[in-house]
C-alpha positions, 0 to 999 in steps of 0.5 A, spaced: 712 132 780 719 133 776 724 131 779 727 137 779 723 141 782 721 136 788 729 137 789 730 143 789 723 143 795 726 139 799 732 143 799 728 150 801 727 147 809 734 145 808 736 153 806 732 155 811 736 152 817 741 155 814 741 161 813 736 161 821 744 158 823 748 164 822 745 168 825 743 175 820 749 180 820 747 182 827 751 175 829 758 176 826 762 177 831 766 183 831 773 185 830 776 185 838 779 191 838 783 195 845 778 196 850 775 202 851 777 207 857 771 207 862 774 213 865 775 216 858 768 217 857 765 218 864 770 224 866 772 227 872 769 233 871 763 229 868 761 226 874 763 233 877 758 237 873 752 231 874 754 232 881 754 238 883 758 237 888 765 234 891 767 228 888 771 222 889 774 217 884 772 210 888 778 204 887 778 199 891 784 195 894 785 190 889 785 195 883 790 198 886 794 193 886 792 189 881 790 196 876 784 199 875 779 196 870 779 199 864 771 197 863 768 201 869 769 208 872 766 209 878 766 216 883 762 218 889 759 225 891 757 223 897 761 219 904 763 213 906 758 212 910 752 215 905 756 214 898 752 217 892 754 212 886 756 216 879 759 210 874 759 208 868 761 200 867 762 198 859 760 190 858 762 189 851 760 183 847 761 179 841 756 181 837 751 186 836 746 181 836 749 177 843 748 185 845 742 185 844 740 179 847 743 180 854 740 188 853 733 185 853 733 179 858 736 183 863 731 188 862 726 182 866 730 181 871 732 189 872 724 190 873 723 184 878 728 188 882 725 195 882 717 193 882 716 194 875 720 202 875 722 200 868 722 205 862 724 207 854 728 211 853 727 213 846 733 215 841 739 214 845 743 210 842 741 203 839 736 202 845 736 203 851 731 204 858 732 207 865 730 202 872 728 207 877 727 205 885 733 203 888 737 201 882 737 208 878 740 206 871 741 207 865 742 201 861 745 203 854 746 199 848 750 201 842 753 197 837 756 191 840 756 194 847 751 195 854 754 202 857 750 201 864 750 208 867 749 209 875 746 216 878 744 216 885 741 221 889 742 222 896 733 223 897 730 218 892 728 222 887 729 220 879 735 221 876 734 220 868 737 226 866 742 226 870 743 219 867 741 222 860 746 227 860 752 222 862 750 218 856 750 223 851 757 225 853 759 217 853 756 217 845 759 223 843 766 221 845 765 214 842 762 218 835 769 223 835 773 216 837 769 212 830 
């Protein structure tokens, strides 16, 4: 075999894990920016409009005297006693790929804990599934960030679309931010 040719073999492996290394576009990490507003996304009269009812902002004593953390948004139409969670937490990753990831294998976990309540959602953002049961989550990716949106019902029942039109607004106001 030529020389030239057997080098230029031996090399592809080489190549190869190279390219497998870096990780394709997805991995480059992404540009930090200020973190988004959780509360800016998941308003006020948002959570009242999915409610239907009185609500609440929840804070606890840390946040007040620390600040609220800009990354969650958390209100709550129902008591003490008996709260109804509305929320939107924001984890933003490193990478579209990191994001994707996690996404993923949380997903095994999330299904463990609500006996297999776990479904697509298709065309929302660039993936996203619904955990049913208890739980009552909309998990969301979009680019580098998982948006995890929380609608509990008072009586148990389903609450994707209430979970749905939540998300919908959260990705509209990210598009008119863009």
């Amino acid at each position: 075999m030529n020389p030239s040719v057997r080098r230029r073999l031996l090399a592809v492996p080489f190549l190869l894990l190279a390219a497998g290394c870096s990780g394709g576009p997805d991995d480059q990490p992404v540009p930090a920016g200020p973190p988004l507003d959780a509360c800016a996304l998941f308003t006020f009269d948002d959570a009242r409009a999915v409610a239907g009812e009185s609500i609440a902002p929840m804070a606890s004593t840390f946040d007040e005297a620390k600040g609220r953390d800009p990354g969650q948004c958390i209100y709550n139409s129902g008591t003490i006693d008996q709260p109804r969670i509305l929320s939107l937490v924001i984890r933003p990753f490193r990478s579209v790929a990191r994001a994707k990831q996690f996404q993923e294998s949380s997903r095994s976990t999330l299904s463990t804990i609500s006996r297999g309540k776990v479904q697509d959602v298709p065309s929302l953002g660039d993936g996203a599934y619904w955990v049913g049961g208890q739980l009552q989550q909309l998990h969301l990716r979009q680019a580098h960030r998982e948006f995890v949106i929380t609608v509990q019902s008072p009586d148990g029942t389903d609450q994707l679309a209430r979970a749905r039109q939540i998300a919908e607004k959260v990705l509209g106001r990210l598009k008119a931010k863009a």
